[in-house]
C-alpha positions as CSV (number, residue, x, y, z in Angstrom):
1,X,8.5,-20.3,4.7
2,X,6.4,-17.8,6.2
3,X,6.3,-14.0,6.1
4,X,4.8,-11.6,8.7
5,X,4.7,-7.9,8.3
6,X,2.3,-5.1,10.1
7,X,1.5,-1.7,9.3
8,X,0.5,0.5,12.2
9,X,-2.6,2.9,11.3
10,X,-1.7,6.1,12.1
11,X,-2.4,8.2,8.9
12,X,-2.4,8.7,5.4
13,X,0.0,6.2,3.5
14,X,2.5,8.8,1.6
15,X,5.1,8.5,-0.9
16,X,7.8,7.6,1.4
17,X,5.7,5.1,3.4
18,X,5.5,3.4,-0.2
19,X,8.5,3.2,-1.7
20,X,10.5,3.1,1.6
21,X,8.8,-0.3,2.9
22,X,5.3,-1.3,1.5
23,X,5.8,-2.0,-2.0
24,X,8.9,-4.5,-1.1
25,X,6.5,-5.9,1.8
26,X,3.6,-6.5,-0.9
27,X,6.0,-8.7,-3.4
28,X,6.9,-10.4,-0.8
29,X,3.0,-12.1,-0.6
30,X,4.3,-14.9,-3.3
31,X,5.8,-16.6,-0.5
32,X,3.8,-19.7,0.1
33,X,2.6,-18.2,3.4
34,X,2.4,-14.4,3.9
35,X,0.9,-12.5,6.8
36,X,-0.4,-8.9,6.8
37,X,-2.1,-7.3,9.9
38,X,-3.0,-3.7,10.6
39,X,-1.6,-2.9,14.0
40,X,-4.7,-1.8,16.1
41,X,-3.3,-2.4,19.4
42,X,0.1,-0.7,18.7
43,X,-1.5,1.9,17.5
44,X,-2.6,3.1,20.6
45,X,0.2,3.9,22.3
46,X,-0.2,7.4,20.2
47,X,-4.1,7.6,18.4
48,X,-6.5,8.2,21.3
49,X,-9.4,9.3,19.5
50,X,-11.4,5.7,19.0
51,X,-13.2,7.5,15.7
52,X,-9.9,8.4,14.3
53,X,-8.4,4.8,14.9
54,X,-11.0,3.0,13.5
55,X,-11.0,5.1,10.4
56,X,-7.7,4.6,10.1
57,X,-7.6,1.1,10.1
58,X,-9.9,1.0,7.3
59,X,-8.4,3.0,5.2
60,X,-5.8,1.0,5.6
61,X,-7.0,-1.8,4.3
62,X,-8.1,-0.1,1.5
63,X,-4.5,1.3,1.0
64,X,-2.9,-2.5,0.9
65,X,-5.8,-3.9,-0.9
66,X,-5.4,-1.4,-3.6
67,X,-2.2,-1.4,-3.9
68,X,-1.9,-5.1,-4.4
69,X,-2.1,-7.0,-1.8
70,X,-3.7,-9.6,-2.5
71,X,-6.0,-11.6,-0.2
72,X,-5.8,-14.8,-2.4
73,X,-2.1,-14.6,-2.0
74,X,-1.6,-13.3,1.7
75,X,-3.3,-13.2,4.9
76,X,-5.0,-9.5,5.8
77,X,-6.2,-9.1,9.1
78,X,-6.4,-6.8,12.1
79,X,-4.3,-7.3,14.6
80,X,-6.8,-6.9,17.7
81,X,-9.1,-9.6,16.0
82,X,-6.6,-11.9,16.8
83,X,-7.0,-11.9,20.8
84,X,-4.0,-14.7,21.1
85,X,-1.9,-12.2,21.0
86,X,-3.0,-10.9,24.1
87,X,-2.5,-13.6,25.7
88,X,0.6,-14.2,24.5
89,X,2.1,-11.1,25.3
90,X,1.4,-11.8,28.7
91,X,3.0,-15.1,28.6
92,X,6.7,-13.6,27.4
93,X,5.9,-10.7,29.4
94,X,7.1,-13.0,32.3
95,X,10.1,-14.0,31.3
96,X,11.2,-10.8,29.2
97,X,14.3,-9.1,31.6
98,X,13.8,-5.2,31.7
99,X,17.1,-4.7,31.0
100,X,16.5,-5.9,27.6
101,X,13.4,-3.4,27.2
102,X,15.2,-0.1,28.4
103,X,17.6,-0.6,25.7
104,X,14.9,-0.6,22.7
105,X,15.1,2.9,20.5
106,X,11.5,4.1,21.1
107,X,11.4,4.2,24.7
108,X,15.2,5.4,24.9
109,X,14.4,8.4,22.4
110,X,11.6,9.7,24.4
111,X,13.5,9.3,27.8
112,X,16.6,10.9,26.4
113,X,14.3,13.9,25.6
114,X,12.2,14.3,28.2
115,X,9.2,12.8,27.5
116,X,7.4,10.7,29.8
117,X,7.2,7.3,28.3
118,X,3.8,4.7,29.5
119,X,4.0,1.2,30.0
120,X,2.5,0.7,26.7
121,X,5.4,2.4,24.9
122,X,7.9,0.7,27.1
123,X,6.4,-3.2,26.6
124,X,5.5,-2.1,23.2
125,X,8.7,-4.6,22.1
126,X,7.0,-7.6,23.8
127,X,3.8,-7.0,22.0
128,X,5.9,-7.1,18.9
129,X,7.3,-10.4,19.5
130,X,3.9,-12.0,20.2
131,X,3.1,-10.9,16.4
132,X,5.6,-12.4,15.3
133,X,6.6,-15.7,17.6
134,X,2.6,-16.1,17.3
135,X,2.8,-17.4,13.8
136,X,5.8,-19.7,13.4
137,X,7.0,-16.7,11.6
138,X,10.4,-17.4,9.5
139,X,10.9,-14.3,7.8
140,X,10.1,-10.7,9.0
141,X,10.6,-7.4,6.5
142,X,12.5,-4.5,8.1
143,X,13.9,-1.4,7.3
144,X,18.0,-1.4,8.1
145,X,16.7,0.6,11.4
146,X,14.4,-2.0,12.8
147,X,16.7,-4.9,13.1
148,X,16.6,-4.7,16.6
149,X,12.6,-5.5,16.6
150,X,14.1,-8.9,15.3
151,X,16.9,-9.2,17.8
152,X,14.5,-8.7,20.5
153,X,12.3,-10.9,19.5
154,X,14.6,-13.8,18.8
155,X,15.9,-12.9,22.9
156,X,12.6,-13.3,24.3
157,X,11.5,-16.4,22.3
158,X,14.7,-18.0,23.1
159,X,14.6,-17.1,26.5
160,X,10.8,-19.0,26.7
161,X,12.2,-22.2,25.2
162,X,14.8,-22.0,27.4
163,X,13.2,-21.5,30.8
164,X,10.7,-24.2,29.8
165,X,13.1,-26.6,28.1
166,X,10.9,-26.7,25.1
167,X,11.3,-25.8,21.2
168,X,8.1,-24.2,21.8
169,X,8.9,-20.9,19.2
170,X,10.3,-20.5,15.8
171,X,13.0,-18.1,16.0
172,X,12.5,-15.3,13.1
173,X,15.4,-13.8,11.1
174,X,15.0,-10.4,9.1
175,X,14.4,-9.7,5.9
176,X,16.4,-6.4,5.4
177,X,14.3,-4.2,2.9
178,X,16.4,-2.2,0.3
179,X,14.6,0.7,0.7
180,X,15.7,4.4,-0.4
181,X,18.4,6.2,1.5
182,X,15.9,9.3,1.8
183,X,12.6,10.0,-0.1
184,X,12.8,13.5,-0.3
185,X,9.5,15.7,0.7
186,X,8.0,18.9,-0.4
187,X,11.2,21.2,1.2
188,X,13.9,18.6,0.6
189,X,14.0,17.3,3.7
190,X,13.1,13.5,4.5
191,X,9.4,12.8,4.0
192,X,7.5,12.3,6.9
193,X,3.9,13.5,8.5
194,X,6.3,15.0,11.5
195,X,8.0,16.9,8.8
196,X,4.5,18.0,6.8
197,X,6.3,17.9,4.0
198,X,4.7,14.5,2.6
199,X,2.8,13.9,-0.9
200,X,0.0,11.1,0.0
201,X,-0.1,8.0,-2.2
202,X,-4.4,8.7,-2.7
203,X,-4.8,12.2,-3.3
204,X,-7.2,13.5,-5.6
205,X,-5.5,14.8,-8.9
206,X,-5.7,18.5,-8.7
207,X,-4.6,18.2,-4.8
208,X,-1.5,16.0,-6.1
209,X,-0.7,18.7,-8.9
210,X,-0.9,21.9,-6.4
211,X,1.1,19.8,-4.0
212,X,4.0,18.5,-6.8
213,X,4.0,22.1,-8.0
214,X,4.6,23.4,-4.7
215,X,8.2,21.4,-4.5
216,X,11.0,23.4,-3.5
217,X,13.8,24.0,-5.5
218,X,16.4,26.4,-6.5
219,X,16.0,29.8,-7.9
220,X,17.3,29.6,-11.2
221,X,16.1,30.5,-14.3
222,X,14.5,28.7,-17.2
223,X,17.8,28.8,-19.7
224,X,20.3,27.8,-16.8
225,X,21.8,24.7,-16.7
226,X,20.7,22.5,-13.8
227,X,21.9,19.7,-11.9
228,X,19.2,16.6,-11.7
229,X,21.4,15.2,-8.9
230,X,20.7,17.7,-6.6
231,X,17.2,18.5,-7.5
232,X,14.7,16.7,-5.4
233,X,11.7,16.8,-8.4
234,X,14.2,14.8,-10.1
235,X,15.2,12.3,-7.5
236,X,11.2,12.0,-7.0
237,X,10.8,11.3,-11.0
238,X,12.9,8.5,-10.5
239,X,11.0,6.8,-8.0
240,X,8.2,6.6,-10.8
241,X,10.7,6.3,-14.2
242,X,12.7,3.8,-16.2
243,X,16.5,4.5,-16.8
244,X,15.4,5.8,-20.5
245,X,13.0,8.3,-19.0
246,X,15.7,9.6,-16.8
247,X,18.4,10.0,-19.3
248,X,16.3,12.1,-20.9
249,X,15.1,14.4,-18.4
250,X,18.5,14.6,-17.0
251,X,19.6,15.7,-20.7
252,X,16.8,18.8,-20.4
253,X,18.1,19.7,-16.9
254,X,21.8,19.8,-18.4
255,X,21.4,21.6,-21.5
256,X,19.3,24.6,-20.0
257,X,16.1,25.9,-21.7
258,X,14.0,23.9,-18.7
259,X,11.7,25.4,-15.8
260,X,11.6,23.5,-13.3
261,X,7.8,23.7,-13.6
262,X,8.2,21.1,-16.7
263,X,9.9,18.5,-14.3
264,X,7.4,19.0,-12.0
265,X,5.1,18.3,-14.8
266,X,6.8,15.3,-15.7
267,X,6.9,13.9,-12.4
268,X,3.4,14.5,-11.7
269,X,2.1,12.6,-15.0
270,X,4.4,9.9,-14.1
271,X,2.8,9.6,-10.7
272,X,-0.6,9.5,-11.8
273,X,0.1,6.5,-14.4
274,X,1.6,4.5,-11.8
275,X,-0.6,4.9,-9.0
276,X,-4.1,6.0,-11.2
277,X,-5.2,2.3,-10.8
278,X,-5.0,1.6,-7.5
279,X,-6.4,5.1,-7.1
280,X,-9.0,4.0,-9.2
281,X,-9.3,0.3,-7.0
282,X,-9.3,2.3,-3.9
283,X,-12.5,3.9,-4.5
284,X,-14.2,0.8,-5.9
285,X,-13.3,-1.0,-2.8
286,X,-14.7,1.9,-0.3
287,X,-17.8,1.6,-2.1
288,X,-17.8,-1.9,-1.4
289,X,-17.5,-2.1,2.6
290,X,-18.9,-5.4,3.3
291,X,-15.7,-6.9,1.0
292,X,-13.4,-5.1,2.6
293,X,-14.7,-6.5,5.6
294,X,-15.4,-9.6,4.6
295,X,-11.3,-10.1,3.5
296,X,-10.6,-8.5,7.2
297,X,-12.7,-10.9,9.1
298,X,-11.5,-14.3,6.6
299,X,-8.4,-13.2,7.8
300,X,-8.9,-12.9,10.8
301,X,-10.2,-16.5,10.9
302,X,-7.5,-18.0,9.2
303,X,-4.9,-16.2,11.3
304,X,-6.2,-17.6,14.7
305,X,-5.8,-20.7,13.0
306,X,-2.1,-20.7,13.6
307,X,-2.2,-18.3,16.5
308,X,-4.5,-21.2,18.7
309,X,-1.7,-23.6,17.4
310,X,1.2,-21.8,18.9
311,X,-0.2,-20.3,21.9
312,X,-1.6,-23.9,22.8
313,X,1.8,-25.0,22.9
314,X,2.9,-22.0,24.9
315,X,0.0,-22.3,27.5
316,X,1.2,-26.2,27.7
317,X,4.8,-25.5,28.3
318,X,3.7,-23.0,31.2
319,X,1.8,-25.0,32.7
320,X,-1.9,-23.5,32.4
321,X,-3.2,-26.4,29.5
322,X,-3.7,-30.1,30.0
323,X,-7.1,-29.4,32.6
């Protein structure tokens, strides 16, 4: 069984990023064969500042890494180190129907608002499926949203093995992540960098304090009686809690006598234990560059392993092997 999943490097990992999608994606590495690549190429459909992407595909490397992937366990590498995929993409791009590509959300959502869309955003899906068909992948993490990635993917791969009469792909299936309705942000609303409402996973404690203290919430006073379920401090302290720490804060919001200002306490001790040592590995690790990308480029390696595998048997089906 073997599990793929990218992250594209486009910021600053954030608490919604986390417990939305990553943290299910690392415990999936004790499959006997996980795959983890940083999504370079993707990427540039929207970071055009070379400096910026290549600092942001270190750190995040040094986000997964320190928060537990583990490169004993699962393959980490970066996706344009891997120049099969290239190829690859070029390979389905000839038999991928358009139709098929005008109906994918991404390029729909920025037609249906005006928004010139390039041909990178538009074959962005086809790039997709080259990750994935590229590694005999069987099992792909997705959010309930992304499904179609998969559908599309499956379309194209079966439409190659079709064409050419060979089993020449693995067809993928999704693994549907059970991720949070909604991690709230700073004002409520879903977190998310378009919002600039997020707290970052690797901020430095006094930051992460003046930002947790700077949650929005309603305007009553200290001997009121609250509601937890409608409070987003306390729907963030339960990301981080067990069910006996949230009984007991819930009690304190229900029987008045609270600030909100001791929640937000609360939840900002309970953030720091959980994520204080993979704070703490993150900095150890970008003082160690040559490990970090030492595990980058063994990755790499043992990536294009499989990757030369499946697109030899792609370039044979074609036509353009066997000389």
């Amino acid at each position: 069984m073997r599990v793929l999943s990218g992250i594209q490097p486009t910021g600053k990992i954030h608490w919604g990023n986390y417990f939305g999608a990553i943290r299910q994606y690392i415990e999936l590495q004790n499959h006997p064969a996980a795959l983890y690549f940083i999504a370079d190429l993707h990427a540039l459909t929207t970071v055009r500042n070379p400096a910026d992407l290549q600092a942001n595909v270190t750190n995040a490397a040094l986000d997964l890494l320190a928060l537990g992937l583990d490169p004993a366990k699962a393959t980490l590498y970066v996706q344009s180190d891997v120049p099969e995929v290239t190829e690859l993409t070029w390979l389905l791009m000839t038999v991928t129907q358009m139709h098929l590509l005008e109906k994918c959300h991404a390029y729909k959502d920025k037609k249906a608002k005006g928004i010139a869309a390039d041909a990178g955003l538009f074959t962005y899906p086809v790039l997709m499926a080259a990750d994935i068909l590229l590694y005999d992948s069987n099992l792909v993490p997705v959010g309930q949203d992304q499904i179609q990635h998969i559908e599309v993917t499956r379309d194209v791969g079966q439409r190659f093995n079709t064409i050419y009469e060979k089993e020449v792909f693995v067809l993928p299936e999704p693994y549907v992540v059970q991720s949070l309705a909604k991690v709230p942000g700073l004002d409520g609303e879903k977190m998310s960098k378009s919002y600039n409402n997020t707290i970052e996973v690797f901020m430095e404690p006094k930051q992460l304090r003046r930002k947790i203290m700077s949650i929005k919430t309603d305007s009553k006073g200290m001997e009121e009686v609250k509601d937890p379920e409608t409070c987003s401090v306390f729907t963030l302290y339960k990301l981080f809690a067990n069910e006996e720490q949230q009984a007991a804060l819930a009690e304190k919001y229900r029987a008045g006598g609270m600030g909100y200002g001791e929640a937000k306490q609360a939840l900002y001790d309970s953030a720091m234990e959980a994520f204080g040592p993979a704070f703490d590995r993150r900095k150890q690790l970008a003082e160690d560059p040559d490990t970090v990308r030492d595990i980058l480029k063994e990755g790499a390696r043992k990536a294009r392993e499989k990757a030369q595998e499946v697109l030899q048997r792609a370039r044979d089906a074609c036509g353009l092997g066997g000389r």
